[in-house]
N, C-alpha and C positions, 0 to 999 in steps of 0.2 A: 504493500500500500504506500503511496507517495505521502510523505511529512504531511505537506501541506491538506491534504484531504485527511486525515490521521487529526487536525486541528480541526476543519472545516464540521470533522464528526464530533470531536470532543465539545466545540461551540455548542452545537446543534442540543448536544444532549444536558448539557450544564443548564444550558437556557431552557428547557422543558424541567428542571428541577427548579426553578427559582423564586416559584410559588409557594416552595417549602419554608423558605425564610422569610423573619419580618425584613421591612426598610432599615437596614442599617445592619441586621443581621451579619456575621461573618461567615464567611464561606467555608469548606473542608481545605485544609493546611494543602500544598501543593505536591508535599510527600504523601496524604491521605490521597488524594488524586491521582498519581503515578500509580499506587499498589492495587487502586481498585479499578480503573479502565485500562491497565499494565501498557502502559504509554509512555514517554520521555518525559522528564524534567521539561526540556526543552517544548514540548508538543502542549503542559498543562503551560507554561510560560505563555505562548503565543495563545492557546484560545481564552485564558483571562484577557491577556490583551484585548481580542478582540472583541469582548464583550465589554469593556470598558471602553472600546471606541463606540459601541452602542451606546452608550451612557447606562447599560444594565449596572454595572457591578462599579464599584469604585477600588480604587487599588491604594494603600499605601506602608510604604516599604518598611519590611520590618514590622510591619501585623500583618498582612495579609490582605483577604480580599475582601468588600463587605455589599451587600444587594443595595443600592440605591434606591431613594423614593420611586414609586410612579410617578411618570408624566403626568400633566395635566391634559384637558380636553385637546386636542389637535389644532392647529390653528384654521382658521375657514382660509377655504381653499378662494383664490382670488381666481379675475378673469383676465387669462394673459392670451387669448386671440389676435390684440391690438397688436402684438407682436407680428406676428405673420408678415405684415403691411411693414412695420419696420426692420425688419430683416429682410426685404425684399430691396430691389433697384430698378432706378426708372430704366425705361429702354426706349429709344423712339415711343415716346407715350404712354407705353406697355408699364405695368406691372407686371416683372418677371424675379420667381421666385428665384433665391440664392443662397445654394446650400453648400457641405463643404464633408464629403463620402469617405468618412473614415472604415467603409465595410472591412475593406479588404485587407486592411490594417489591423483591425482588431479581432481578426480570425488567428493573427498567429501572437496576437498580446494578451488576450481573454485570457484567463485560467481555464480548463474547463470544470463541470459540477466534479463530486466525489463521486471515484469510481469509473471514472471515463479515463481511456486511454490516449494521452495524449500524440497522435503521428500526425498535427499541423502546428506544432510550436515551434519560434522561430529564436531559441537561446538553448542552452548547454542546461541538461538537468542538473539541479542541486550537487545530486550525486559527481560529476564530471568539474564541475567551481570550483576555482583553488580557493575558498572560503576560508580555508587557517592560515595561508599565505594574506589574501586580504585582510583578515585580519590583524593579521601580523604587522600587512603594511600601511594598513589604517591606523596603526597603535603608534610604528615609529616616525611617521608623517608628523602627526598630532603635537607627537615634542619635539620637532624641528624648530629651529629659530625663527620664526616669524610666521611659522605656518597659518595662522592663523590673520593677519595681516590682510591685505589687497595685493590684488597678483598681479604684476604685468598684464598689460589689456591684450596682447598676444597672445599670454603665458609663460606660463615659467620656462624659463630657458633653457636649463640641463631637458627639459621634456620637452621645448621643439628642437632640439639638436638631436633626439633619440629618435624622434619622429623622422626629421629630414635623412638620419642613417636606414632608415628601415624604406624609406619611400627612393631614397636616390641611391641605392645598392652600393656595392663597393665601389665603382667608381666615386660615391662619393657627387653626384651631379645636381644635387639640394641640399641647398642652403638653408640653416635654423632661420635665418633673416626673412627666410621664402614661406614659413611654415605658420600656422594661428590654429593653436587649442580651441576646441570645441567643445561642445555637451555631449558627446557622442555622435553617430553618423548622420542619424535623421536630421539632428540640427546643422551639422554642416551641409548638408544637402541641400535641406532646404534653403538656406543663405545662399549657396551657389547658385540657383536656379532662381533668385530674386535677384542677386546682383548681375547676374548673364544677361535677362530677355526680360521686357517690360510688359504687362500686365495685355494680353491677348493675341500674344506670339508664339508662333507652333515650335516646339521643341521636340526635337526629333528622340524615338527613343527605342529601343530594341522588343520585342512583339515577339515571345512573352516578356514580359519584366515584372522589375519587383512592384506589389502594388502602394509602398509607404510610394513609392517615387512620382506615381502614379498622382495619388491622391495631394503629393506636395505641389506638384504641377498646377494641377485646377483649383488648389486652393491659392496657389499664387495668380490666378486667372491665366493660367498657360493653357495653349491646346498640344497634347501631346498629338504628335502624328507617328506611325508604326513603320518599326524599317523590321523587314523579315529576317530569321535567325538562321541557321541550322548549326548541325552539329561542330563544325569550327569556327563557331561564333558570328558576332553580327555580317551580313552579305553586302560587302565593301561595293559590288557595283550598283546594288539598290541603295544602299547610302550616299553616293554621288548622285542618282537619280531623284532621291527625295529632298536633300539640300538644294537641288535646280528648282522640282516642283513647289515647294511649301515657301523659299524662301528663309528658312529659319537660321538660325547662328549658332544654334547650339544643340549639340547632340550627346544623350549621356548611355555610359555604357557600365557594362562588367565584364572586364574582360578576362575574370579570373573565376572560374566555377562559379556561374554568371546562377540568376537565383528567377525562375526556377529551375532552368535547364540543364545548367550543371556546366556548360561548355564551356571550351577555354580557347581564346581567340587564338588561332592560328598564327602562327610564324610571317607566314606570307601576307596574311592582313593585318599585322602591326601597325609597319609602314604606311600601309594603304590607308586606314584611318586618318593619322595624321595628316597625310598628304591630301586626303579627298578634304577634312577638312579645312587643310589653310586654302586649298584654291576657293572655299566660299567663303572664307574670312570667317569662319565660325570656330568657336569653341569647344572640346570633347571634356565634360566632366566624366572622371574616368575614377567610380565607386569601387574601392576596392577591399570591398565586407570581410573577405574571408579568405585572406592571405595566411590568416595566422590558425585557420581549420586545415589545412594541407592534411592528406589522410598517409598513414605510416607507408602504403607502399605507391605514394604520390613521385612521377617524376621531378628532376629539379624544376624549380620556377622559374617563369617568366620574369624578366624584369617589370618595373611596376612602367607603365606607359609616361607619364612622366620623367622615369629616370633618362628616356632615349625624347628629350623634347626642349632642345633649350629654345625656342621660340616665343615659350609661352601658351602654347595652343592648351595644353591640357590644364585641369582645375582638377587635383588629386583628391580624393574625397577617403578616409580610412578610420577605423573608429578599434578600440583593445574589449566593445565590449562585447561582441557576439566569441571571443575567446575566453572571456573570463566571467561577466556577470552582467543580467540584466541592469545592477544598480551602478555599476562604473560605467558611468555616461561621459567618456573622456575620448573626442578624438582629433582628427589634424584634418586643414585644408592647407593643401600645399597649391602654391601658384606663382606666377611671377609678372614683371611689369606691372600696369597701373591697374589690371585689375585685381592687384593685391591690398590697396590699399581701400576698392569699393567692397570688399568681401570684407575688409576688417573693419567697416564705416556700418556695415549691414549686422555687423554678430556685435558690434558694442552697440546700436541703437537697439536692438532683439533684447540682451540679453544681458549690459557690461560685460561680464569675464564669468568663464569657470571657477568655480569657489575651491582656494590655493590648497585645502585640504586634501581636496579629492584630488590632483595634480601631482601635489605631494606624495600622496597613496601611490598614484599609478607609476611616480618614478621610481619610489620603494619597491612595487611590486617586480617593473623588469628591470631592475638593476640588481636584483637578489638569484641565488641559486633555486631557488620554486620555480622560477618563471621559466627554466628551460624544460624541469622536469615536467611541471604542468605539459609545454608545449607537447614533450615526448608523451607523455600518458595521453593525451585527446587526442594526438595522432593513428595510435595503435587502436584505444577506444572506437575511435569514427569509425577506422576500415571492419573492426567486428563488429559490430552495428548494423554497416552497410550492406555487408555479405550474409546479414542473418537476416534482415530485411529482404533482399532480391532473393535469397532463398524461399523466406516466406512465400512471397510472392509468390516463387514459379512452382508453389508447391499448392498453397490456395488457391491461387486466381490464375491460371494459366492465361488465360485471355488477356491477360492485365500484359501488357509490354513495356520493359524500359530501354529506350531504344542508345542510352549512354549511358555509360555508369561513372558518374566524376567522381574523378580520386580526391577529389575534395569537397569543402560543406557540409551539409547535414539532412539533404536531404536528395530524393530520385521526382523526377520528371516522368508520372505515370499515363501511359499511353491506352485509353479504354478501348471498348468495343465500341462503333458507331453509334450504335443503337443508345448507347446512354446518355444520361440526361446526367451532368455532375454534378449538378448545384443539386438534384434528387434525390444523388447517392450520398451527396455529402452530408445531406438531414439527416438520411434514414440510418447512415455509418453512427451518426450522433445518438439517433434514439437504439441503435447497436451497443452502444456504449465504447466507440472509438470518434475521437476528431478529427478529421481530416480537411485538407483545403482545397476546393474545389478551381480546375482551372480558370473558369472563367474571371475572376477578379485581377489576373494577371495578364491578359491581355487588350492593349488601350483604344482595338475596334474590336469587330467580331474576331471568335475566335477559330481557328482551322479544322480543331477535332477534340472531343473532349480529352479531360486532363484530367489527373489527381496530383499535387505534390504532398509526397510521403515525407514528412520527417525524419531521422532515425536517432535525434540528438535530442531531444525531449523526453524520452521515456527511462525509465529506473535501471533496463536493462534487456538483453536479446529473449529473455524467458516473454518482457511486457510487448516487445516486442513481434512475438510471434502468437501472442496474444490478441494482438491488437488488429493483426491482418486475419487471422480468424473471424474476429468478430466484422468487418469489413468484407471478407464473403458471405455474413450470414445478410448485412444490407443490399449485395450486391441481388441478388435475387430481386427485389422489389423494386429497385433502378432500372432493371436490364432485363425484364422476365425471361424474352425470349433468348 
């Protein structure tokens, strides 16, 4: 059973007890609580928590827990209709609604209920987090000299020198001076794609892609326009074709175990990128999520696009947290020329700076000996994952095909039968008690043929694993009868 549902049950059932005590009552000691639902210290820790963020329970340290008053009457619910109108925008005349589509975003951010198996999340389970390493490097951050201080609006420095090492390879071809800390990916992303294209300009973007990039797009009022993929990555001469048609400036890609497909751009369309770009004076933001997920029996990498571009053309986008933890939201925009100084005008009016603690953290973290062994452990971990996964598969779902298997990431690019409907497998997978991500959110027009992307980096392990595709043929039936 995963931690988190192991809380989500202890909540559930503490909070059906708590008609037993008066208001102000004490609760059973947290040791009484461990021996009688034989649960962690840890697990009774978090579900007080969380009924103290209900305002059930009150907490204070060193007594223990105690029921709080009831609430009074609920407040009258007001009439927020008038809203509607104000959240909308005029348009030649029109009132046209204006909305802002985190669907597809929050398919791999949601937790799911207790007892669902997670194969659509999009982070490293508990289990796979170097968690005593961050903690470790949360503790000696904290008594650093000034940690606690205002940080350079860039960042801190030893941390974009570690960044411009990791993004300019050994050559060495990025500069710390080139580099601005982030909150993580999605927020340098999205800065990238506000500072690139102004607000109802088509941004060229790879078809499938990831849907956060999607959804930062249109919520910067961008129209994304689809450049076709296949398996060695995006198709450099429909990318010249649709810089001519759309007009746009800017095209973003992944060109490293690209999400969802998995594919890794070709040798031979490297160049081509660059090159098709600068003849249309556009920019390639060039996300590169999951460098640091390379699977144990992964060939050498690529260098990162960037490091082969002194021109400027590329806007490197990279983030430590899909390697380490949902909550280090720590990453780098690498660029150069003056659109370095619009992208650093954009993340200080967002947001001033990443807070020096967490900075501090993250340079504790890869400047310590954890941080290699982490990488070697999630290496070795992904690839028996992967292969207990694709096994599943061609053991349950034959029909199901993965038509690439990337040595890297965390997840397969699954290829259905015609006949199915994914957004219908992907409910009925749910009411199956597995999660899955249905293709269609990942693609920014129609899509060619349905999809599933499998996760294999969320779950406890190959047992939940083979679990979880089990239950995903028992939905498949009701998607797909024939």
């Amino acid at each position: 059973m995963y931690e988190r549902n192991s809380v989500a049950e202890l909540a559930e059932a503490l909070k059906r007890e708590l008609d037993r005590y008066s208001p102000g009552e004490k609760l059973p000691s947290s040791r009484a609580l461990v021996e009688r639902f034989r649960v962690s210290p840890v697990t009774v820790s978090r579900a007080i928590a969380a009924l103290a963020a209900e305002g059930l329970v009150t907490t204070r340290p060193g007594a223990g827990a105690f029921r709080t008053a009831p609430h009074g009457a609920p407040a009258r619910l007001g009439d927020t209709s008038w809203q509607q109108v104000a959240l909308s925008v005029e348009s030649a005349g029109e009132v046209v609604p204006r909305s802002v589509d985190a669907s597809g975003v929050l398919t791999t951010l949601a937790e799911p209920p207790p007892g669902v198996i997670e194969l659509s999340g999009g982070y490293l389970h508990p289990a796979l987090q170097p968690e005593r390493a961050l903690a470790a490097a949360l503790g000696r951050a904290g008594r650093r000299p000034g940690a606690w201080g205002r940080p350079p609006i860039e960042g801190v420095t030893e941390l974009r020198a570690w960044f411009a090492r990791e993004i300019g390879g050994p050559a060495g071809t990025v500069a710390a001076s080139e580099v601005l800390i982030t909150a993580g990916g999605q927020s340098a992303l999205t800065a990238a794609l506000r500072a690139l294209a102004p607000p109802g300009a088509p941004v060229l973007v790879e078809s499938p892609t990831y849907p956060g990039m999607l959804a930062a797009a249109r919520a910067s009022g961008l129209r994304p326009v689809p450049v076709p993929t296949d398996a060695r990555g995006v198709r450099t001469d429909l990318l010249a074709e649709a810089f001519r048609t759309s007009g746009a400036r800017v095209f973003v890609c992944q060109p490293l175990f690209q999400n969802p497909t998995g594919a890794v751009l070709a040798d031979d369309r490297r160049p081509e990128v660059i090159r098709v770009a600068r003849e249309a004076g556009a920019f390639v933001i060039e996300d590169d999520f999951a460098r640091r997920l390379a699977h144990e029996d992964a060939p050498p990498l690529p260098p990162t696009l960037a490091a082969d571009d002194p021109d400027g053309i590329v806007v490197h986008v990279c983030s430590l947290t899909k390697a380490t933890s949902p909550s280090l939201r720590v990453g780098a925009l690498a660029a150069r020329g003056p659109v370095l100084e619009r992208l650093r005008a954009v993340q200080v009016v967002d947001s001033f700076f990443v807070p020096r603690p967490l900075q501090e953290a993250a340079l504790e973290l890869v400047g310590s000996p954890a941080w290699t062994r982490h990488r070697r452990t999630t290496a070795a971990e992904l690839r028996v994952r992967r292969e207990a996964l694709l096994t599943a598969l061609h053991r349950e779902l034959p029909a199901v095909s993965v038509d690439f298997v990337p040595p890297g990431g965390f997840h397969v690019w699954a290829r259905l039968p015609d006949c199915t409907d994914d957004a219908a497998l992907s409910a009925a997978a749910l009411r199956a008690g597995v999660a899955v991500a249905s293709g269609g959110p990942y693609h920014p027009a129609e899509s060619v043929a349905p999809h599933l992307r499998l996760s294999f980096a969320a779950v406890a392990g190959t047992a939940e694993l083979a679990e979880g595709v089990s239950r995903l043929r028992t939905a498949f039936g009701t998607a797909c009868p024939s």
